[in-house]
C-alpha positions in Angstrom: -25.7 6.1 -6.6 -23.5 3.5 -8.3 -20.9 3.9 -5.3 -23.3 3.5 -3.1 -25.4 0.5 -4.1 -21.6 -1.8 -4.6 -19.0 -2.1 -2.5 -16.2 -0.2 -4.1 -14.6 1.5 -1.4 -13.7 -0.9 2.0 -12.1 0.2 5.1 -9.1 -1.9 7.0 -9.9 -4.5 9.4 -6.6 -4.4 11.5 -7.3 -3.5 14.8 -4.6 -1.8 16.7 -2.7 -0.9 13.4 -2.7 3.0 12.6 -4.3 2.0 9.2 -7.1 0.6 11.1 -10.5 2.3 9.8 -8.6 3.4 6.4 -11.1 3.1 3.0 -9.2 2.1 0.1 -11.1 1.3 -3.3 -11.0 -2.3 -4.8 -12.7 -3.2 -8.1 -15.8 -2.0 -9.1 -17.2 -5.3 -10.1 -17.3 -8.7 -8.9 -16.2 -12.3 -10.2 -18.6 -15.4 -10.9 -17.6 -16.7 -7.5 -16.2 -13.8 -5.2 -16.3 -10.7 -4.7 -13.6 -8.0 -4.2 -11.9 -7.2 -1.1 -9.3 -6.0 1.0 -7.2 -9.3 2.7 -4.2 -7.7 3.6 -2.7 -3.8 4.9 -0.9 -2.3 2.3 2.8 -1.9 2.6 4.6 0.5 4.7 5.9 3.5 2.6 9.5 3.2 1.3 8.9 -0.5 1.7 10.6 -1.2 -1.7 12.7 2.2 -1.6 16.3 0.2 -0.9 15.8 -2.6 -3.8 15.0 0.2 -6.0 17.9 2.3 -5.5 19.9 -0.6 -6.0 18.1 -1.7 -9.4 19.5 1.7 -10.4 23.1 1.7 -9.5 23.2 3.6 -6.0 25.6 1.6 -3.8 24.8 0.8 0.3 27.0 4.3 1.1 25.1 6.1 -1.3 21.3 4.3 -0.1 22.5 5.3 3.6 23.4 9.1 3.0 19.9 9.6 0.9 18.4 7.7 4.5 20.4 10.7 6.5 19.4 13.1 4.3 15.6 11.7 4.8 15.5 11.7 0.7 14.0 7.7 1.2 12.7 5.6 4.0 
């Protein structure tokens, strides 16, 4: 009932984008002067991948044989 009666799941407004239609949760609760929702798509998977790596020592030639591979995006 409590899911029901607030609106803690949304779907994505992005017409022609595959995530179109796609119900994410936001917070449960609202603030004195807005309420929760979704503005934006969420990133792409592996979207961050190639600054990790790199944070943790792997090189270009190392970030490009993983991509080979299809270990990362």
């Amino acid at each position: 009932p409590q899911m029901a009666s607030r609106p803690v799941v949304q779907a994505i407004h992005a017409p022609g984008d595959p995530l179109a239609g796609l119900r994410v949760p936001v917070a449960g609760f609202d603030m004195s002067d807005s309420s929760p929702s979704v503005s934006r798509l969420p990133q792409s998977v592996g979207a961050q991948s190639h600054g990790i790596l790199r944070e943790l020592g792997y090189d270009e030639d190392d970030i490009a044989r993983m991509q080979a591979a299809g270990a990362v995006n």
